[in-house]
C-alpha positions in Angstrom: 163.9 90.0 104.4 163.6 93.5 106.3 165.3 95.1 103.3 162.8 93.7 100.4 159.9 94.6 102.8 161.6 98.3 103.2 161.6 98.1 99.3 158.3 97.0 98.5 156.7 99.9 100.7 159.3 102.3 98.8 157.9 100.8 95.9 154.0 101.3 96.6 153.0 97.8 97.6 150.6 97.2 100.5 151.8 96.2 103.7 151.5 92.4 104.3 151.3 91.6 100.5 153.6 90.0 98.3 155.8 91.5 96.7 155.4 91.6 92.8 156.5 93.4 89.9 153.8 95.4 88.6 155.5 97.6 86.3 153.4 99.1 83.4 156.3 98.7 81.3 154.2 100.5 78.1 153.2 103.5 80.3 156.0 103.8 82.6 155.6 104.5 86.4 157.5 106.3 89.3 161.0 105.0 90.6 159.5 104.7 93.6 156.8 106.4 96.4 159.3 108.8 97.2 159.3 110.2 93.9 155.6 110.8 93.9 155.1 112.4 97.0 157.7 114.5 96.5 156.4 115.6 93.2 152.9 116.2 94.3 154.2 118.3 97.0 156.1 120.3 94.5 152.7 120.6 92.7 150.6 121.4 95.5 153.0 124.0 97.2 153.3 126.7 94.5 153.7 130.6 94.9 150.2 130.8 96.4 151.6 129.3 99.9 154.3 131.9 99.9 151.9 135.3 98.9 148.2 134.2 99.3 148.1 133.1 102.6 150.0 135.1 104.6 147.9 137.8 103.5 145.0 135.9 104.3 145.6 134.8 107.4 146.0 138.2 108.5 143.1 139.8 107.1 141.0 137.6 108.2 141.2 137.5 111.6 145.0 136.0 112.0 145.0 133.1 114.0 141.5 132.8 114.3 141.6 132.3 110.5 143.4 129.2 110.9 139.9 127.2 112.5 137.9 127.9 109.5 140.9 127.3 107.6 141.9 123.9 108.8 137.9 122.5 108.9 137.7 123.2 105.0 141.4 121.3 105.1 139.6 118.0 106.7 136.4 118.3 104.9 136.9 119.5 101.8 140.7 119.5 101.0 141.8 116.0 101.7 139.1 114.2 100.8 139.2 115.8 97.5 142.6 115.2 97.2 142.3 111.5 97.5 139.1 111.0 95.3 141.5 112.5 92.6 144.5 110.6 93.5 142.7 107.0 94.2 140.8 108.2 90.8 143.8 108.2 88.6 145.6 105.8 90.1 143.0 102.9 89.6 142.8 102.9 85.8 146.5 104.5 85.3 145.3 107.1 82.7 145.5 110.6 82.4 142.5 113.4 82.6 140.9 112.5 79.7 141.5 108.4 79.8 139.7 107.9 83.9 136.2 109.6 81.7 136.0 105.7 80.8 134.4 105.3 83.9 131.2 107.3 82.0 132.0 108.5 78.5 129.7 111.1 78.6 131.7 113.2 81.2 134.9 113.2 79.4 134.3 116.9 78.5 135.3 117.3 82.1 138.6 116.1 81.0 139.3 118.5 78.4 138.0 121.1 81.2 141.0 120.2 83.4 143.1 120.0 79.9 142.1 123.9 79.3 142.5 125.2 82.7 146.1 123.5 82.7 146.8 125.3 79.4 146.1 128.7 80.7 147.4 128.5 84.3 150.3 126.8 82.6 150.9 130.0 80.3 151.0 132.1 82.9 152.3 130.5 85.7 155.8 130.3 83.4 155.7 134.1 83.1 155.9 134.8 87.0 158.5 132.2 87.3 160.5 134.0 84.3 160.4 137.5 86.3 161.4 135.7 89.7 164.5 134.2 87.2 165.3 137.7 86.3 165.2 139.4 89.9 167.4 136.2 90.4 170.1 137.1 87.9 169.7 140.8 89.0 170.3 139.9 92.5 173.6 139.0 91.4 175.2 141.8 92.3 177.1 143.7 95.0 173.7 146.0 95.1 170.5 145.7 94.3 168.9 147.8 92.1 166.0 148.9 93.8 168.2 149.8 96.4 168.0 154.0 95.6 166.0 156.3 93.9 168.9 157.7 92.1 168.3 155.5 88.8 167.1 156.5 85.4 163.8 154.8 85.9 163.0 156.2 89.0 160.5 159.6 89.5 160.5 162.8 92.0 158.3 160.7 94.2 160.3 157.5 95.0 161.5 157.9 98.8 163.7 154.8 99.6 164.0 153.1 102.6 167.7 153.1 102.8 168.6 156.7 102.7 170.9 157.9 100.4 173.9 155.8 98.4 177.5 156.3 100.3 180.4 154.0 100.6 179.9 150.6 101.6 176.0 151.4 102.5 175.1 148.0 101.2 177.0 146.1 104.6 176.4 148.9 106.8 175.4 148.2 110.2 171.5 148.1 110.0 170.9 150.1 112.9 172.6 153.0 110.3 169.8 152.6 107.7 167.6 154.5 109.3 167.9 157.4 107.7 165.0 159.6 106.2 162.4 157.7 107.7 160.7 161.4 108.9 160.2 162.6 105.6 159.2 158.5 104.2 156.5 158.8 107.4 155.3 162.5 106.0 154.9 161.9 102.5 151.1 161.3 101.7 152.0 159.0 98.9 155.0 157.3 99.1 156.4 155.3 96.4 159.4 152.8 97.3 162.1 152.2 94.8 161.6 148.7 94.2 157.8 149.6 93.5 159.1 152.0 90.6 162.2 149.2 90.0 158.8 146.9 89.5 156.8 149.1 87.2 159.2 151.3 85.6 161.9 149.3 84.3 161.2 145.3 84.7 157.6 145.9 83.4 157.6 149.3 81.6 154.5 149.1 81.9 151.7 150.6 79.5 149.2 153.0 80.1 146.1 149.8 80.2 146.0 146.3 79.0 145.0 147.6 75.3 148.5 149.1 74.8 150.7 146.2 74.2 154.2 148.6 73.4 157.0 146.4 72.8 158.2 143.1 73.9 160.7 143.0 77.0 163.3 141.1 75.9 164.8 140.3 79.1 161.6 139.2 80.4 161.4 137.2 77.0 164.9 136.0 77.0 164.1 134.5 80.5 161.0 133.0 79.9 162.7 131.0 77.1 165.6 130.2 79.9 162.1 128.7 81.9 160.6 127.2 79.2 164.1 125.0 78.7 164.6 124.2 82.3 161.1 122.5 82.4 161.6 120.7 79.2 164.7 119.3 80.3 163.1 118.2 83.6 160.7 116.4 81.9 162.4 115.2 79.1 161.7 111.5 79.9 158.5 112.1 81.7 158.2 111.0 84.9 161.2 109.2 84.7 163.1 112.3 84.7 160.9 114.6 86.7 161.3 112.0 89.5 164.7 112.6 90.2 164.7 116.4 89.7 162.4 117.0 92.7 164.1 115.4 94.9 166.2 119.0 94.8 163.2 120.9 93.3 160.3 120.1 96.4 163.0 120.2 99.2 165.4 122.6 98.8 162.3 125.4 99.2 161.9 124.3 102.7 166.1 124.6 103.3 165.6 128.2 102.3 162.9 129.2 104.1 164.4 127.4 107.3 166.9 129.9 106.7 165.1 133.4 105.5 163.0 132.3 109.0 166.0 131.9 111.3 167.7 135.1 109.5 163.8 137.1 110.3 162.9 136.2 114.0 166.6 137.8 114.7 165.5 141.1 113.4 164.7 144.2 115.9 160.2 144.5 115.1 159.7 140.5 113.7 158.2 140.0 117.1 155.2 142.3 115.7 155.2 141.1 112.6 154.4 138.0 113.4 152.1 139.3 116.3 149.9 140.8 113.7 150.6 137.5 111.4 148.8 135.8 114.0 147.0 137.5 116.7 143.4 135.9 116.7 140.4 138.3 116.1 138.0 135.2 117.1 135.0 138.1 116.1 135.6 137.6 112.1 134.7 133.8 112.7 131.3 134.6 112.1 132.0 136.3 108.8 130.5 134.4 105.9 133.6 135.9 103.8 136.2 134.5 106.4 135.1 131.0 105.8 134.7 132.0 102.1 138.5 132.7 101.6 139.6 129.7 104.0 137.4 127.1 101.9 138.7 128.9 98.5 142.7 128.8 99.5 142.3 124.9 100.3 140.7 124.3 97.2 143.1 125.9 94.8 146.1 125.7 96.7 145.9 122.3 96.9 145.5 121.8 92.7 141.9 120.1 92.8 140.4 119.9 89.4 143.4 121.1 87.4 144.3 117.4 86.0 147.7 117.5 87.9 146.6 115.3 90.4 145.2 112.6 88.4 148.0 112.4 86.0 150.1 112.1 88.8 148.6 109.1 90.6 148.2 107.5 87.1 152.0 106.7 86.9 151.7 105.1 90.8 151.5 101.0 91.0 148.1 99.6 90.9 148.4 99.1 95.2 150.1 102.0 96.5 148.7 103.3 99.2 147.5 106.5 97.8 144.8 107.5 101.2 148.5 108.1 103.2 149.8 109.6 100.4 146.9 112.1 100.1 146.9 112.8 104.2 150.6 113.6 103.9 150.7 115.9 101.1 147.8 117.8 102.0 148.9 118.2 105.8 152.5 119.6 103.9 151.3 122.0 101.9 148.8 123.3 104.6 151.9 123.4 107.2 154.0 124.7 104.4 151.6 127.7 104.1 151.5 128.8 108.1 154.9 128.4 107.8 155.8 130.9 105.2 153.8 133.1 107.0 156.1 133.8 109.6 158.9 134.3 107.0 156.7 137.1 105.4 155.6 138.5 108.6 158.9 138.5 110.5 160.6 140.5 107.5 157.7 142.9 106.9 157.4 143.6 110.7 161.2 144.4 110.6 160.4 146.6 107.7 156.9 148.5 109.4 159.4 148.8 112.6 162.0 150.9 110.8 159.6 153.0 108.7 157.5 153.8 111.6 154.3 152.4 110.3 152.1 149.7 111.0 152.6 146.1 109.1 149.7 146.6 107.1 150.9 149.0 105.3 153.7 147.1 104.2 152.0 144.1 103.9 150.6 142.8 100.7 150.0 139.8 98.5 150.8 138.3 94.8 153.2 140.1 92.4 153.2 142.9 94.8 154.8 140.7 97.9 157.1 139.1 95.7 158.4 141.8 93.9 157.8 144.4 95.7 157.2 144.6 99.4 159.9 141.6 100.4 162.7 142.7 98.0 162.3 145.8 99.5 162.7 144.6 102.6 165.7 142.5 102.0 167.4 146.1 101.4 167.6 146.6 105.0 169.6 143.3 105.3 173.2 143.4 105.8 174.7 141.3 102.8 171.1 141.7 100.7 172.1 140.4 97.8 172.8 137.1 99.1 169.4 136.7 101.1 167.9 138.2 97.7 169.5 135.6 95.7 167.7 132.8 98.4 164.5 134.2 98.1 164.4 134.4 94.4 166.1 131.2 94.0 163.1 129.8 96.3 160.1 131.1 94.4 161.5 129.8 91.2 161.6 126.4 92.5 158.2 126.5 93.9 156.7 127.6 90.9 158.8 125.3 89.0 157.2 121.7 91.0 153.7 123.2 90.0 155.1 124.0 86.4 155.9 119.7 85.7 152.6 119.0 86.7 151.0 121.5 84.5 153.0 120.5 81.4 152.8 116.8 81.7 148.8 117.1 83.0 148.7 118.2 78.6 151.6 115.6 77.4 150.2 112.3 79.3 146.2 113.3 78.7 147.1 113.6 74.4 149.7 110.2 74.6 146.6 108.4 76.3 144.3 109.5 74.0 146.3 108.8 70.7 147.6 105.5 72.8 149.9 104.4 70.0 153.0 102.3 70.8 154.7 105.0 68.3 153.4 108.3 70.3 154.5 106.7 73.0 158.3 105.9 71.9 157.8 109.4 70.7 156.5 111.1 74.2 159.6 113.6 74.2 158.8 115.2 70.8 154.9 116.0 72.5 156.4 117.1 75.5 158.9 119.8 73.2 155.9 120.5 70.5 153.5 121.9 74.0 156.7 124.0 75.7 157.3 125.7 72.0 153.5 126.5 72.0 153.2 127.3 75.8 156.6 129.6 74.9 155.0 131.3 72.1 151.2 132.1 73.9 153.4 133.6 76.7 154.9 136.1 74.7 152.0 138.7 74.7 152.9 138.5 78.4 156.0 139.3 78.1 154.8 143.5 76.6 154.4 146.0 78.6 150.6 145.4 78.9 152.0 141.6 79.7 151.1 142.1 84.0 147.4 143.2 82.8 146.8 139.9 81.1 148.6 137.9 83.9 146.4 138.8 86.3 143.1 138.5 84.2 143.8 135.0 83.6 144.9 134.6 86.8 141.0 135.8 88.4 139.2 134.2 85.6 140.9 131.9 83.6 141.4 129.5 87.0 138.4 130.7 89.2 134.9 129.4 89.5 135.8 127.2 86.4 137.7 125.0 88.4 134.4 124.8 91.3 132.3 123.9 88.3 134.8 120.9 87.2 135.4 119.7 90.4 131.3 119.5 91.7 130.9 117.5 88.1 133.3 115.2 89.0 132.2 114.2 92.4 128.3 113.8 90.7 129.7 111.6 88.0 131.8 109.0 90.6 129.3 109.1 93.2 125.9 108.9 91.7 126.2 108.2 88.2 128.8 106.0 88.3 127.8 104.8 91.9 129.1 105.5 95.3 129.1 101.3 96.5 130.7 100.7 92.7 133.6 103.1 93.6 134.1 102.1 97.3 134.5 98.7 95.8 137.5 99.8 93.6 139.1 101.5 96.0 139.0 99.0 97.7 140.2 96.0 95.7 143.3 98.7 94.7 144.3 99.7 98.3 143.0 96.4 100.0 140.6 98.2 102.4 137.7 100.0 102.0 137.6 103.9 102.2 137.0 105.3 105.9 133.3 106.1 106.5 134.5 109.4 106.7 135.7 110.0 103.6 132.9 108.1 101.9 130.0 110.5 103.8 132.2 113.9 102.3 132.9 112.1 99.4 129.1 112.0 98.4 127.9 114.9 100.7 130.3 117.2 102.7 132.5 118.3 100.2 129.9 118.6 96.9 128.0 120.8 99.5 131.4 123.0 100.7 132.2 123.3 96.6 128.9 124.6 95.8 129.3 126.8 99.2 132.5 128.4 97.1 131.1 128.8 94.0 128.1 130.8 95.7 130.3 132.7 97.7 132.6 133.1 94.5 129.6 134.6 92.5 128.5 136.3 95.5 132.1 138.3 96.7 133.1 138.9 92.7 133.9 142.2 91.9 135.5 143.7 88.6 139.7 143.0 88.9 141.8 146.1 88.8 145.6 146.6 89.2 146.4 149.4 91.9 144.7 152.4 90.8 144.0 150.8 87.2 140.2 149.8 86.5 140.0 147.2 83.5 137.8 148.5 80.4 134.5 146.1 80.4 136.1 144.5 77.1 138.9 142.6 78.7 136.1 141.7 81.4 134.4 139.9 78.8 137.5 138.2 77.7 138.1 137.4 81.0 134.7 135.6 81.3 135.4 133.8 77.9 138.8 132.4 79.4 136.6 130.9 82.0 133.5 129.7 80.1 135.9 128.3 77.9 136.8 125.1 80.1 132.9 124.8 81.3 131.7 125.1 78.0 133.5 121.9 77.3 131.4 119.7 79.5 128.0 120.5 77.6 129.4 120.5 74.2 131.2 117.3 74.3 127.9 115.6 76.6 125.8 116.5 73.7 128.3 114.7 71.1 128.8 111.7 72.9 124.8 111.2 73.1 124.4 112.0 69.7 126.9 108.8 68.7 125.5 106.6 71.2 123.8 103.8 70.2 119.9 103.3 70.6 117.1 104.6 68.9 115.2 107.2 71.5 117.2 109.9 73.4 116.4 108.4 76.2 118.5 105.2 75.4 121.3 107.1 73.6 121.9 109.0 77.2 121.6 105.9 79.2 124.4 103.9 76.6 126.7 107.5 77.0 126.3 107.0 80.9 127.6 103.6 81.1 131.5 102.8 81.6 133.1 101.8 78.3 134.1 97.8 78.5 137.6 98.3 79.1 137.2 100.5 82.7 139.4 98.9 85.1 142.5 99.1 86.3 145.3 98.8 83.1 147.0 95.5 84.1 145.7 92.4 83.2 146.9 90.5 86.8 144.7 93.5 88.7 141.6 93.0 86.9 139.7 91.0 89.4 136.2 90.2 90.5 133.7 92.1 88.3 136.7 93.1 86.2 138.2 89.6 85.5 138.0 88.7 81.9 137.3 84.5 81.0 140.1 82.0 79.8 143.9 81.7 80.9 145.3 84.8 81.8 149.0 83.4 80.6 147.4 83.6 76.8 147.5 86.9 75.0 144.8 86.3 71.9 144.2 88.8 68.9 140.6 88.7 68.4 138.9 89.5 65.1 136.8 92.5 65.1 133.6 90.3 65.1 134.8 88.4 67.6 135.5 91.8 70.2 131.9 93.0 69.3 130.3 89.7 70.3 132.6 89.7 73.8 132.5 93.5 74.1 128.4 92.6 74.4 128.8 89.6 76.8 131.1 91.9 79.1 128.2 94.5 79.1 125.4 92.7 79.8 127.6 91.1 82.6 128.5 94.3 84.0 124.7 95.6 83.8 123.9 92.4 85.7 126.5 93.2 88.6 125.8 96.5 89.1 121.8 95.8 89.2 122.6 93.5 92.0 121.7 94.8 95.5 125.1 94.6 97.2 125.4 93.9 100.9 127.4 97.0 102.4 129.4 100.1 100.8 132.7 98.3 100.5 131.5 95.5 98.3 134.0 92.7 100.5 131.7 90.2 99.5 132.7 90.4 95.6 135.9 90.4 96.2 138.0 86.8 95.0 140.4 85.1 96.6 143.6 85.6 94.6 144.2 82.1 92.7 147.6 80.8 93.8 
């Protein structure tokens, strides 16, 4: 008995309740809970956690960032995240199928669908150079070891000192050398900077000068490309087993690049300055700015991942622990990849003579830069290379499957045939050919230029706008007491009060708080000493209109093929949910979802017959939801399950 209870809960059924096959056998769902939450961890905790925060945390104010930080978390972060999750997991359709729930929002949908498109582009390039450093690492040195390469200038001053024998496993007290004239330079340039720029980028002289393709960069984003295919080559089916190594082992290596930090002579201040509370910047506007920013996108909210996700859970899983879990993770996750930054950068300021902050950095320029460079100083610095490397690839890897089957599972729900379903695996290989051949532009030696203008524009205030549309439309178009009603006939209790009051006022206030504060703080992106000519700003801005602009336009079309004769009736027919909203099973569809006749019968109707019904259902829907109903949790409509 003890064992088929463990198993239900494995399997996502409630506590206390029977257990009961529900598998959407035409859809598919996960193996079982495990699968999910590890996958949404994967998707949640991306590069950002390793080479955003850090730097955050210690600009703004260290630990004292971490109040503002954690308040966004609880009022903005996880109750976003479960809206999402309970969202898609209540009518088991992707980012474009939940828009059932009020047609006339479904351009929000293809929003998510064109943010996922570009971060997905993108995203696959950085994990392609974090492949390469990998199979460069693979060495007895590492190449940005010396200045004493082809690529490198007069003005590269190494932290090492100069090659001799066995330099690589010296002692690292015996590294030490040169620091004097590193300390005097005015401008010094490391050789993993000019490894970076000069020979893995080549980079151009600006973002109009494409040069050529880099075919190592190119040969391993095609080596990316395949691994994700692969891992979702049966959907979720697949993708479910692979993070059980994918999600995990990240936190196995930083265990051990965090063990192998602390033991080094200066981590001690690195992590001092990691965290050293400067409670003063509390009041700063901008400090609560960046805290309520990082929750937002680190935790994936409004890129489509997160209701794709929940779509392939059982109808009753219990998706509010699910949400409290995976949101506490990738916040811890963060903090805790702070000390492994900070512990190897204060090693790094200790030896140069300098303070941490100027080593420390964030983005490409951690990653690639500033932390290989420190590895250097390690004894055995391929190996702890290799780990680091090995890391970022799988992180970016778990937010990669989300991003690609966020586009596969929204266009097989919207075609919906049993054939494009049989056929999922040939969608899933047509969109990694096409994200393959859109990366290629990044792959020139202009390629880090575009990277990081669809990184600021292509995913920035466009994903604030989506995500302030979608809590109107559930809370006060579709209706708040309607929603808490669902919830609660999926999860069989109502959502907290908690979340119910940020669900319709705290968090639609902190998102329009970040999209002021985003308009407010913006400033023209630049690369180092690089400013960006106005016409790739306007690019920029089209990258991010691109996924609003969707919203209005396809509003506009549903009204205009609405039924009704004024404009005032074709608005209020788009507004309404479409007759088959509900959950996708036939056994959940209860109360004001329960359809007439013997569930046990499966009839064909003709397409009279559907009208006629379709306009019953209707005007029985209209007549619930005009009803005044006792309470926000709706208990009152909810049947006792027929034996």
């Amino acid at each position: 008995m003890e064992a088929k209870q463990f198993s239900g809960i494995l399997n996502g059924a409630v506590p206390g309740e029977p257990v009961k096959k529900d598998e959407n056998s035409r859809r598919g769902n996960w193996g079982n809970q495990i699968e999910f939450v590890l996958t949404s961890v994967g998707y949640a905790v991306g590069l950002g956690n390793v080479w955003r925060f850090p730097y955050l945390c210690y600009r703004n104010g260290g630990g004292a960032f971490m109040f503002p930080y954690f308040i966004m978390l609880v009022f903005c972060g996880i109750p976003l995240f479960f809206l999402e999750l309970s969202f898609g997991q209540f009518t088991s359709l992707g980012c474009l199928g939940v828009w059932k729930v009020s047609p006339m929002f479904k351009g929000v949908g293809y929003g998510m669908m064109v943010v996922s498109t570009y971060i997905g582009i993108y995203y696959n390039v950085v994990i392609c150079i974090a492949f390469y450093y990998f199979f460069m690492s693979m060495t007895n040195l590492l190449p940005w070891t010396y200045c004493n390469n082809p690529w490198n200038t007069p003005d590269c001053s190494g932290v090492v000192g100069t090659p001799r024998a066995n330099a690589t496993f010296a002692n690292v007290s015996a590294v030490v050398s040169g620091v004097t004239e590193i300390v005097n330079r005015t401008k010094r340039t490391s050789p993993s900077e000019e490894y970076w720029r000069n020979y893995v980028l080549n980079i151009s002289d600006g973002i109009g000068n494409f040069g050529e393709v880099r075919l190592p960069i190119l040969g391993c984003l095609a080596v990316s490309w395949v691994v994700v295919f692969l891992c979702l080559i049966r959907g979720v089916k697949s993708s479910g087993k692979v993070v059980y190594f994918t999600a995990t082992f990240p936190y196995v290596v930083l265990t051990i690049l965090f063990i192998r930090g602390i033991t080094l002579e200066g981590a001690v201040s690195g992590i001092k300055y990691y965290l050293t509370p400067q409670w003063q910047k509390i009041l700063d506007a901008k400090v609560w700015g960046d805290a309520a920013s990082q929750i937002f996108y680190s935790l994936g909210c409004a890129w489509g991942g997160l209701i794709t996700m929940a779509s392939y859970n059982k109808f009753h899983n219990n998706c509010f622990r699910d949400s409290i879990i995976i949101s506490v993770t990738n916040c811890g996750t963060s903090v805790y990849a702070g000390f492994v930054i900070f512990s190897i950068l204060g090693f790094m300021a200790h030896h140069l003579g300098v303070d941490v902050s100027e080593v420390a950095d964030h983005g490409p320029g951690l990653a690639f830069v500033a932390y290989p460079e420190a590895l250097t100083l390690l004894p055995i610095s391929p190996l702890w290379s290799l780990l680091f490397f090995f890391m970022l690839i799988l992180l970016g890897l778990g937010t990669q499957f989300c991003l690609l089957e966020t586009l596969v599972t929204a266009i097989v729900d919207e075609i919906g045939t049993d054939w494009i379903i049989r056929n999922k695996t040939y969608v899933t290989l047509g969109i990694a050919i096409v994200g393959f051949l859109l990366g290629v532009p990044l792959t020139t030696q202009a390629g880090i230029y575009w990277l990081l203008l669809m990184d600021n524009y292509a995913a920035s205030f466009s994903l604030v706008v989506i995500s302030c549309i979608m809590c109107i439309c559930i809370m006060y178009v579709y209706g708040h007491k309607n929603y808490f009603k669902d919830v609660e006939m999926m999860l069989g209790f109502p959502p907290p009060i908690f979340f119910r009051i940020c669900w319709r006022f705290v968090s639609p206030l902190i998102i329009s708080f970040i999209l002021i504060f985003t308009v407010i703080q913006y400033k023209p992106i630049t690369y180092n000493d690089y400013v960006y000519p106005g016409w790739s700003l306007v690019i920029g801005f089209a990258m991010a209109l691109s996924s609003v602009i969707c919203i209005p336009i396809y509003a506009l079309f549903k009204i205009a093929m609405s039924e009704g004769s004024t404009f005032v009736e074709r608005l209020k027919n788009s507004l309404k949910p479409d007759l088959d909203w509900g959950p996708a099973l036939q056994e959940h569809r209860k109360g004001r979802y329960a359809t007439t006749g013997p569930e046990s019968v499966e009839v064909c109707p003709l397409k009279e017959d559907l009208k006629d019904e379709g306009k019953e259902k209707l005007k029985e829907k209209e007549d619930e939801i005009g009803l005044t109903i006792p309470g926000s949790n709706g208990s009152t409509l909810n049947p006792t399950p027929s034996a």
